[in-house]
C-alpha positions as CSV (number, residue, x, y, z in Angstrom):
1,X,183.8,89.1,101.3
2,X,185.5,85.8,102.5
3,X,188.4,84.2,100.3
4,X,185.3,81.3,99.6
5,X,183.9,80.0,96.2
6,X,180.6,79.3,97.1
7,X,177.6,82.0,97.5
8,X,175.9,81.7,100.9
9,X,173.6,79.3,100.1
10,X,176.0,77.3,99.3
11,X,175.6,77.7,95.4
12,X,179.3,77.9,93.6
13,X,180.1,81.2,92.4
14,X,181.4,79.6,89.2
15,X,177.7,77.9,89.2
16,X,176.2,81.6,89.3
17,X,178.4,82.2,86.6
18,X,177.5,80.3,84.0
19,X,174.2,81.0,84.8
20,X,174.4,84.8,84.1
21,X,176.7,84.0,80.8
22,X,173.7,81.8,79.6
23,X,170.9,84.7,80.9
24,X,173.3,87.2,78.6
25,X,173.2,85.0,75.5
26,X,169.9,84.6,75.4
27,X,168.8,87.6,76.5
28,X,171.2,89.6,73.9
29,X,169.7,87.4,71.3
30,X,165.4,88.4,72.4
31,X,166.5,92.2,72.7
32,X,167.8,92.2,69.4
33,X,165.2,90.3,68.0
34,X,161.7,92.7,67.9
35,X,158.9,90.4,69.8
36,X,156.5,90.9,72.4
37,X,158.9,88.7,74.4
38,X,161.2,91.4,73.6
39,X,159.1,94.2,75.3
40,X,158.4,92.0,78.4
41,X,162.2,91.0,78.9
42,X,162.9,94.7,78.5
43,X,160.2,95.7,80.6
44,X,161.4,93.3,83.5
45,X,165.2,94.9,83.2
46,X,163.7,98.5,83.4
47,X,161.9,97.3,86.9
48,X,165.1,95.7,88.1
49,X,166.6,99.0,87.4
50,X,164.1,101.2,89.0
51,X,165.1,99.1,92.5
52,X,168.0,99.3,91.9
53,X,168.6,103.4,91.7
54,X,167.8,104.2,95.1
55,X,170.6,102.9,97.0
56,X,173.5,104.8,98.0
57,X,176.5,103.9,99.8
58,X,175.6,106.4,102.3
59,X,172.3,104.9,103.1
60,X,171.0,102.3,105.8
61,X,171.5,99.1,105.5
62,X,174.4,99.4,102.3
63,X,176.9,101.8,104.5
64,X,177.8,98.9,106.4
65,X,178.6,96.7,102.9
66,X,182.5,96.6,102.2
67,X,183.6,99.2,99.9
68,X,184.4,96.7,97.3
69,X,181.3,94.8,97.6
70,X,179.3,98.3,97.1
71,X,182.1,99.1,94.6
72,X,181.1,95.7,92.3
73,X,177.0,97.1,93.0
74,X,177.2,100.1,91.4
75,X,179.7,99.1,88.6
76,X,176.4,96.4,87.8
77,X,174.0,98.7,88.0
78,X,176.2,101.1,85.4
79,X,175.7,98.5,83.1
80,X,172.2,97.8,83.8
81,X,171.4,101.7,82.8
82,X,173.6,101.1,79.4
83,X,172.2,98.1,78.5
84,X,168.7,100.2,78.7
85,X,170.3,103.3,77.1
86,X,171.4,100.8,73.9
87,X,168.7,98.7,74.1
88,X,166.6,101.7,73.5
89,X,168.3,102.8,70.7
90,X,168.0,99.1,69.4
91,X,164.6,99.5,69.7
92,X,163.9,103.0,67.8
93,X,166.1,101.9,65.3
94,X,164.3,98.7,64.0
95,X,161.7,100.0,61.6
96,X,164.2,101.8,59.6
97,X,165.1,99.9,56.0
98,X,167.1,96.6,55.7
99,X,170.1,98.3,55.5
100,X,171.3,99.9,58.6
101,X,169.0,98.0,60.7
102,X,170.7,94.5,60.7
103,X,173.9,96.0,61.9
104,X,172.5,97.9,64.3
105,X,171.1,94.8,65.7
106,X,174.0,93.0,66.4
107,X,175.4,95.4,69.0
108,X,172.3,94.4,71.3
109,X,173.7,90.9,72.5
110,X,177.0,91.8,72.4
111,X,176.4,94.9,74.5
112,X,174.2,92.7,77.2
113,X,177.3,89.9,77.3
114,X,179.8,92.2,78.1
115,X,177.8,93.8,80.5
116,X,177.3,90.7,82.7
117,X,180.4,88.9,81.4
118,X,182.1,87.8,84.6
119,X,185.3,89.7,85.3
120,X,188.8,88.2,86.1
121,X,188.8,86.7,89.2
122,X,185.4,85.9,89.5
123,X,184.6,82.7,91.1
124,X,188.0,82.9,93.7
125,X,186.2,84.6,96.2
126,X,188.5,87.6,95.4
127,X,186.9,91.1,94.4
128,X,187.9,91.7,90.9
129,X,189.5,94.8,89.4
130,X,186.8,96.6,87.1
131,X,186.2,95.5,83.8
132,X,187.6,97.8,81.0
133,X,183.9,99.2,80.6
134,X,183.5,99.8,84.1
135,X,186.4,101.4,85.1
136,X,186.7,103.8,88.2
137,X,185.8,107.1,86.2
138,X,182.5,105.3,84.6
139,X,181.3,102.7,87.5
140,X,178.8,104.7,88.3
141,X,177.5,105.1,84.8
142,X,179.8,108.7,84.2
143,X,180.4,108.2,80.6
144,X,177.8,105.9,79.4
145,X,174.2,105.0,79.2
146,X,170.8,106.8,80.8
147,X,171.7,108.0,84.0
148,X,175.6,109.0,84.1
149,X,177.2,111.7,86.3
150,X,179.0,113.4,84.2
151,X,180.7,113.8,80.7
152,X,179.7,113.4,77.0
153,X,177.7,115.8,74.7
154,X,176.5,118.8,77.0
155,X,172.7,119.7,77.5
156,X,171.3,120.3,74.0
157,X,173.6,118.7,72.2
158,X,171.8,116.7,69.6
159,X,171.4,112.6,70.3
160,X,173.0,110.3,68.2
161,X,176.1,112.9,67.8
162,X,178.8,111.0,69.8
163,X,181.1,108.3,67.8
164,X,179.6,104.9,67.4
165,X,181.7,101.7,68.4
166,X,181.8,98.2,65.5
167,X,178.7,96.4,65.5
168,X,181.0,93.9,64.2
169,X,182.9,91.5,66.7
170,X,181.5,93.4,69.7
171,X,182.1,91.3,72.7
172,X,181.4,88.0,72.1
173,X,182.4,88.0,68.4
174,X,185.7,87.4,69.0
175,X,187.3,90.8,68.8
176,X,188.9,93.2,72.0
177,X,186.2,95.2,73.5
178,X,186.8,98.6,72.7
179,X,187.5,101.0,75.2
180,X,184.3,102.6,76.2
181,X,181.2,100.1,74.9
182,X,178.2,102.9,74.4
183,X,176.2,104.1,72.4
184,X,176.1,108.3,71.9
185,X,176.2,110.1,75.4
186,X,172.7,111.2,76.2
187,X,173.0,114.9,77.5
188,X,170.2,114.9,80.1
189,X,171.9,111.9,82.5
190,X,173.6,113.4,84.3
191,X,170.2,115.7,85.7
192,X,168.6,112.5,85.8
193,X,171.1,110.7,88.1
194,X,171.1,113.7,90.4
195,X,167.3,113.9,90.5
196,X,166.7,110.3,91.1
197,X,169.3,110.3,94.0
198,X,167.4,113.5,95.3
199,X,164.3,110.8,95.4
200,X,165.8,108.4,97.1
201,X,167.4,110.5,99.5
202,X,163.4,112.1,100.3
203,X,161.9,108.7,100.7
204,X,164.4,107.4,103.0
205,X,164.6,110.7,105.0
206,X,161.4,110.6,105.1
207,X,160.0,107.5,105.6
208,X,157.5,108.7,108.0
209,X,155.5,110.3,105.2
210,X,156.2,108.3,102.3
211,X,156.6,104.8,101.0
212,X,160.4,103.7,99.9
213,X,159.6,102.6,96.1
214,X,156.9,104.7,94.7
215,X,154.0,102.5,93.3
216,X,154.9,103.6,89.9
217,X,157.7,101.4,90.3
218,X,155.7,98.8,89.6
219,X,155.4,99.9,86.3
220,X,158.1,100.1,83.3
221,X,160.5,102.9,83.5
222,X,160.0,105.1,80.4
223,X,162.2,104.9,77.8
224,X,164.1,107.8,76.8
225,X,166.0,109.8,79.6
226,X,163.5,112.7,79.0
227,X,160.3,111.0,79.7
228,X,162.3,109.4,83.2
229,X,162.9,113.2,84.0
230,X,159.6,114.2,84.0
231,X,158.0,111.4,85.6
232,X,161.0,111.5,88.5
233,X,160.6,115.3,88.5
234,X,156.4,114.6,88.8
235,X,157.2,112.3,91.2
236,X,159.5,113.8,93.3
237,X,156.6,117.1,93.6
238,X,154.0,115.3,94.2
239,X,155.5,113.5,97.7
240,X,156.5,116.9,98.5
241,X,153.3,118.0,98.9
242,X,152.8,115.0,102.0
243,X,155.3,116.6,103.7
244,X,155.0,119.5,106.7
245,X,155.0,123.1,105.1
246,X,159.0,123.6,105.9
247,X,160.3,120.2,105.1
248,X,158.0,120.8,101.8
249,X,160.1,124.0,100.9
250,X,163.5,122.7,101.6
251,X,163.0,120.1,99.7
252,X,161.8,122.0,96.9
253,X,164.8,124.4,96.7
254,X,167.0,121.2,96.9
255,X,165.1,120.5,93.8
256,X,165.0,124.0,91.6
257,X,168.7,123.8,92.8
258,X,169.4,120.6,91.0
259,X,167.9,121.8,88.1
260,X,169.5,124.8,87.7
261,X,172.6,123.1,87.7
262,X,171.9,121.3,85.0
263,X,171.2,124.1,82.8
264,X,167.5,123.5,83.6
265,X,166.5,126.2,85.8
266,X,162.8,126.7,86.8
267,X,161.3,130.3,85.8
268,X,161.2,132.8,88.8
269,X,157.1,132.5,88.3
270,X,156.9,129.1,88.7
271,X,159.3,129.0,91.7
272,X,157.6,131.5,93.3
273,X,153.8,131.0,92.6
274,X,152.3,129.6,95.4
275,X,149.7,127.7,93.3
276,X,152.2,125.7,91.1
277,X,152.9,122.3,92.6
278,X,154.6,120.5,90.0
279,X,156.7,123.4,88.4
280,X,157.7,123.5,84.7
281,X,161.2,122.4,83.4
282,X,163.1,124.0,80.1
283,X,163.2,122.7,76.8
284,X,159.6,121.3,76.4
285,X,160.7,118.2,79.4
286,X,157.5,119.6,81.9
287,X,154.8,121.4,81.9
288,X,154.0,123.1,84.9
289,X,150.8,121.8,87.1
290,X,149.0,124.7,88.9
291,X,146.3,123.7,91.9
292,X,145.1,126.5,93.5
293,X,144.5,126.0,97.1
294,X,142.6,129.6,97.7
295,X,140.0,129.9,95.0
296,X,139.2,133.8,95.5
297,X,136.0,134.0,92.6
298,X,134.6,130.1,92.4
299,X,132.1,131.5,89.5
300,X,135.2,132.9,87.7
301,X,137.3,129.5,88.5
302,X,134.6,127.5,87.8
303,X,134.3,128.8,83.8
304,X,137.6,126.9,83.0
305,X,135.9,123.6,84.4
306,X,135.4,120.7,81.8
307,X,131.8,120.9,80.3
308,X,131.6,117.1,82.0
309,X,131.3,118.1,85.8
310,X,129.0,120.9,84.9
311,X,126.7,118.9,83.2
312,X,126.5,116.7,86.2
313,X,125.9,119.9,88.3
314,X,123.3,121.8,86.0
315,X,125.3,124.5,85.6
316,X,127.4,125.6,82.5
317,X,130.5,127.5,81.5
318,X,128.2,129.9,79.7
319,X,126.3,130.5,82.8
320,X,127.9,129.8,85.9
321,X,128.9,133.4,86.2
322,X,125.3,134.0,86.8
323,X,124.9,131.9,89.9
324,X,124.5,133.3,93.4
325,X,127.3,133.7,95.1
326,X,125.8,131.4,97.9
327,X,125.8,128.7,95.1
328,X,128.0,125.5,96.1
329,X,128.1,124.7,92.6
330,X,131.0,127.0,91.2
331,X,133.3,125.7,94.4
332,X,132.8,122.1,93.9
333,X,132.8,122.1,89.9
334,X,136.6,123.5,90.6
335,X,137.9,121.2,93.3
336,X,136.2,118.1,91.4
337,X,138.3,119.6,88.5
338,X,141.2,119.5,90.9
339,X,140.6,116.1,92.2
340,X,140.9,114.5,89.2
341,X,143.6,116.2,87.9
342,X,145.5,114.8,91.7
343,X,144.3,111.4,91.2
344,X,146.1,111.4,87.6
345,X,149.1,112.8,88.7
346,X,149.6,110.9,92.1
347,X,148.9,107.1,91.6
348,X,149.8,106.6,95.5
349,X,145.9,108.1,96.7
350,X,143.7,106.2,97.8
351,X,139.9,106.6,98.7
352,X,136.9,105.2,100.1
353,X,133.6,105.2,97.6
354,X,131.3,104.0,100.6
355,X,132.1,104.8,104.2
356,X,131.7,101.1,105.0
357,X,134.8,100.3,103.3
358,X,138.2,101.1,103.5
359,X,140.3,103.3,101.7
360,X,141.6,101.3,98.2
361,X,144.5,102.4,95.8
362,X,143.7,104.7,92.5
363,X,147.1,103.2,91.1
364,X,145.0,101.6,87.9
365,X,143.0,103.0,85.0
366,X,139.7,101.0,86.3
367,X,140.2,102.5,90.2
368,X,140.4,105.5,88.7
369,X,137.2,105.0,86.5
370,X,135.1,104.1,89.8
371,X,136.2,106.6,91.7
372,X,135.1,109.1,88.8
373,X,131.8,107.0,88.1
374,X,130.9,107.7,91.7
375,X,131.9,111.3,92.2
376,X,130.1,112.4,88.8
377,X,126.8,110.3,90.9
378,X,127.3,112.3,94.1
379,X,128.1,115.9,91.9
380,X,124.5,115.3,90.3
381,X,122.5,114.5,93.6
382,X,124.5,117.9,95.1
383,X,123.7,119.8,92.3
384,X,120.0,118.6,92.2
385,X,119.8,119.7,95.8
386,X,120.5,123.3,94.6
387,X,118.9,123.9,91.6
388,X,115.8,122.4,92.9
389,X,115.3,124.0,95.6
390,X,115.8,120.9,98.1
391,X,114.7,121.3,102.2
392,X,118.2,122.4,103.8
393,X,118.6,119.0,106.0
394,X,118.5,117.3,102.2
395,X,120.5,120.2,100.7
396,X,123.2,119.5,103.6
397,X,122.5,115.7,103.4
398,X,123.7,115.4,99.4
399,X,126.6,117.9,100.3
400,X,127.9,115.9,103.0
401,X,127.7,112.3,100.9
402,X,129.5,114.5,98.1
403,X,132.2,115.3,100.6
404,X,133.0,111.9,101.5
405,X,134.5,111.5,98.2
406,X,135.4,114.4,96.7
407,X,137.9,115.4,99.5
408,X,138.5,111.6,101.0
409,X,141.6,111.5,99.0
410,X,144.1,110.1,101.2
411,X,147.5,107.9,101.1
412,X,148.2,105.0,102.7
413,X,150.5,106.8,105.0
414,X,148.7,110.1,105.8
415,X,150.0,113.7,104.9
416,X,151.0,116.3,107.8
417,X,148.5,118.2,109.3
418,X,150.3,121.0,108.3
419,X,150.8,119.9,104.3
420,X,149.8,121.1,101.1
421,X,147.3,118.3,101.1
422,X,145.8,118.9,104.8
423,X,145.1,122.6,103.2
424,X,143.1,120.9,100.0
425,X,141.1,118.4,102.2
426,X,140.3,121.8,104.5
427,X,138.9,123.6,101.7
428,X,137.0,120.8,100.3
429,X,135.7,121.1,103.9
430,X,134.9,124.7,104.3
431,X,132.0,124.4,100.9
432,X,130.3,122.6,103.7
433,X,130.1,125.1,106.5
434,X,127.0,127.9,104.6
435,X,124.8,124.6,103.9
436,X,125.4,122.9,107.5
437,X,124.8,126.6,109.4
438,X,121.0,126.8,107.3
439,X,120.7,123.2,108.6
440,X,121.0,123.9,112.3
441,X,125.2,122.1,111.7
442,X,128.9,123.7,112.0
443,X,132.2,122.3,111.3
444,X,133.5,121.1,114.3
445,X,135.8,123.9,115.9
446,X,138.2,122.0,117.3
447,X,141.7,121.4,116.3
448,X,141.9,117.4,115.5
449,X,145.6,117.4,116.7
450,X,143.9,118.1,120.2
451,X,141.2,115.3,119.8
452,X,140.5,112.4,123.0
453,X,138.6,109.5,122.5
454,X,135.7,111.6,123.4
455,X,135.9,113.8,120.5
456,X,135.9,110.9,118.0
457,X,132.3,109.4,119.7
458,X,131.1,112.2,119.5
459,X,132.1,113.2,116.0
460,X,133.1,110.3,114.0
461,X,131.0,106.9,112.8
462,X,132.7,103.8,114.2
463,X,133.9,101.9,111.1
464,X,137.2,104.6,111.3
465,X,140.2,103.6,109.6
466,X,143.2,102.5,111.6
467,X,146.4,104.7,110.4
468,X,150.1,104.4,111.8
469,X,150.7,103.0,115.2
470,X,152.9,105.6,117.4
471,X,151.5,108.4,115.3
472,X,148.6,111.4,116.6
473,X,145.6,109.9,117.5
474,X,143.7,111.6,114.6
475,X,146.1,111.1,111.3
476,X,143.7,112.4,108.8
477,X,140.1,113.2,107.8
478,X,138.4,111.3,105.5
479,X,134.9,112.6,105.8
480,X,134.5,116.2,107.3
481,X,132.7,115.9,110.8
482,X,130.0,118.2,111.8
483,X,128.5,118.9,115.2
484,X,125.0,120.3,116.2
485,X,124.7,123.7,116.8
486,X,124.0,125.2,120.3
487,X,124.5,121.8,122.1
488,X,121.9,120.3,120.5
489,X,121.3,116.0,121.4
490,X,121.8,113.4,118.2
491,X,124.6,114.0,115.2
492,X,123.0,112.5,111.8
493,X,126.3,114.4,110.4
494,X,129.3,112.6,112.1
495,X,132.8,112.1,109.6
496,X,134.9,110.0,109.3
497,X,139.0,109.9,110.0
498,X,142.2,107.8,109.9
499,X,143.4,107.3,113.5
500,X,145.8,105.6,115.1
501,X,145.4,101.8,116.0
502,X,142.9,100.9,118.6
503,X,145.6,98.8,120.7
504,X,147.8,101.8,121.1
505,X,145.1,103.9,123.0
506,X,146.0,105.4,126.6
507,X,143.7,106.5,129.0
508,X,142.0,109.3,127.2
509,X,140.6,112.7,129.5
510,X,136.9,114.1,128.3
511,X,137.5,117.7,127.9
């Protein structure tokens, strides 16, 4: 900080000032007023919010900032996570009677002036002590609002419990602010602080894998501190599962750790059951989400299927037990079951409906409905081919169109070849290998992470899809590749993968 009075675009500070003291009347005024333009203005603050959380003093670029400059960040951002906390309560509170309501109302603008109320000093170019409500023990929101460290009621303690300050005077009504401004302590902050520094900490660490601000950033926070939880918690799981098999499990004990130390430890079974991959927190906040990735009995799996996909494969609950066990069926009516459920709980996948284009987000509920639309196409033609009775070039044919987008569930920055995901995609792979052997086809035996340029002629179509430059060659598959058996000329069966960048090739040895 220089001793200057001007921002650096040469704006005055005291300019910048009045700016925000006019934002905070108005503002105050539409949050306490119910109105779309309400939700909307609230909506906007929960985004700033959600950028806001990530950063850490610890963290590239801000460890270089002064302390104090860090110091005045986090004391805004505090009161950016009360103002949410209050407005909240504003907002739950308004179709009550006439009586209470109008009082509660008041608080709202007061609350949001005092939040971003210049300090003393501001506009000298010196940094200013805290403000009475942002003082060292709560700058980082550790008495107040949604996502404090520590302090107030303790997990379970009721909402709405704590002692309630004047909505009279307030902070602009002419009265002292009182010593803390906040509404009752929620008890699960603090576990909601910790777990959305663990977040930010993962997608900076690992920045290889995953994006900095998840797409659902995009989208306004949650309200209450309970639904953030489990969405940070759902979140946090799901980019786990991007990550190599080791990384993946020290990162989840960090997690179950985090938990537990908020009074919110995971159950032994979930933290110990392979197939859970989002696992259950106390108190009714999660439900656990379990994905197999072995399915031992497909015609047993396959009875807990929704009557939907069956219908589209001509089988039934009822009598799916009956099939063959040579029967694709069972095995794809579970991992289309499973696909769904992945595209619903991760909105960073992407995939590719034809092979002539590329890979396009699933973030939205009409993606989602096309990419459902065209798998419940591609399940009927598969299951056509078995029941019947199809030639097995036409059998393989329908199987291998139904692969493209059944397991082409990607992100825009692949998984490991050794993640949780790289398992799925291989399994949605293996249905393929009976049908391509009776069709005179095998899965291609050879590790990817040891393709050449020679490999991907040979196995993939050309309109590939360029991945991350300085990464493996091969990044991910898309569409399982097959090769003729016995050496045989001509592949009608070649996949499809993510690789990296054309530009970046070296010279590449035939093996």
């Amino acid at each position: 900080m220089s001793g200057t009075t001007a921002s650096d675009d040469g704006v005055p500070a005291g300019a910048l000032t009045a700016a925000l003291n006019s934002f905070a009347e108005a503002a105050g005024a539409l949050l306490a007023t119910p109105s779309q333009c309400r939700e909307v203005l609230l909506g906007a603050l929960g985004r700033c919010w959600e950028e806001l959380h990530p950063v850490g003093r610890h963290l590239r670029p801000y460890a270089h900032d002064p302390a104090g400059v860090y110091d005045r960040f986090e004391s805004a951002r505090a009161s950016l996570e009360r103002l949410l906390w209050a407005a909240d309560r504003a907002g739950a509170a308004e179709p009550g009677t006439a009586g209470a309501g109008p009082a509660d109302r008041v608080e709202a603008p007061s609350a949001l002036a005092g939040t971003l109320r210049p300090h003393d000093g501001a506009g000298t170019g010196a940094m200013p002590d805290p403000a009475p409500d942002t003082d060292t023990d709560t700058a980082a929101g550790a008495a107040d609002g949604p996502e404090r460290e520590s302090g107030g009621a303790p997990p379970g303690t009721a909402a709405g419990t704590g002692p309630q300050h004047p909505a009279t005077g307030g902070y602009g009504g002419g009265g002292a602010p009182p010593a803390r401004s906040a509404p009752p302590a929620d008890p699960l902050a603090g576990f909601g602080a910790a777990l959305a520094a663990l977040e930010g900490r993962l997608r900076t660490e690992q920045s290889g894998y995953l994006p900095r601000t998840p797409a659902s950033a995009a989208i306004r926070p949650p309200a209450g501190s309970a639904e953030r939880i489990a969405a940070t918690w759902q979140r946090l799981h799901m980019a786990l599962l991007r990550l190599p098999a080791h990384l993946r499990e020290e990162w989840r004990v960090e997690a179950l750790e985090t938990a537990g130390a908020a009074g919110l430890a995971v159950t032994a079974e979930d933290a110990s059951d392979p197939d859970v991959i989002v696992p259950g927190l106390p108190r009714g906040l999660r439900a656990a989400e379990r994905i197999p990735l072995v399915v031992a009995a497909p015609r047993s799996a396959a009875t807990g299927v929704r009557e939907e996909i069956h219908l589209k494969l001509g089988t039934s609950p009822g009598t799916v037990m009956d099939l063959p066990s040579t029967d694709p069926r069972p095995m794809w009516a579970v991992r289309a079951e499973q696909a769904l459920r992945l595209v619903d709980l991760d909105p960073e996948l992407h995939v590719a409906v034809l092979v002539e284009d590329p890979p396009s987000s699933l973030a939205t509920e009409e993606a989602r409905l096309g990419y459902r639309l065209r798998l419940d196409s591609l399940l009927e033609s598969a299951g056509s081919s078995q029941a019947d009775d199809w030639p097995a070039d036409s059998r393989l044919a329908a199987a291998h169109e139904l692969d493209m987008v059944l397991g082409g569930l990607v992100h825009k920055r692949p998984a490991a070849t050794d993640s949780w995901w790289w398992q799925w995609r291989t399994g949605v792979s293996e249905v393929l290998a009976p049908l391509a052997e009776s069709a005179g086809y095998r899965l291609v035996s050879k590790d990817v992470s040891r393709w050449t340029m020679y490999d991907i002629d040979a196995y993939t179509v050309k309109n590939s899809v360029p991945g991350q430059s300085g990464e493996p060659l091969v990044q991910w598959v898309l569409w399982t590749p097959l090769q003729r058996k016995g050496g045989s000329a001509g592949n009608e069966r070649k996949g499809r993968i993510v690789m990296r960048p054309q530009q970046q090739y070296g010279p590449q040895a035939s093996p």
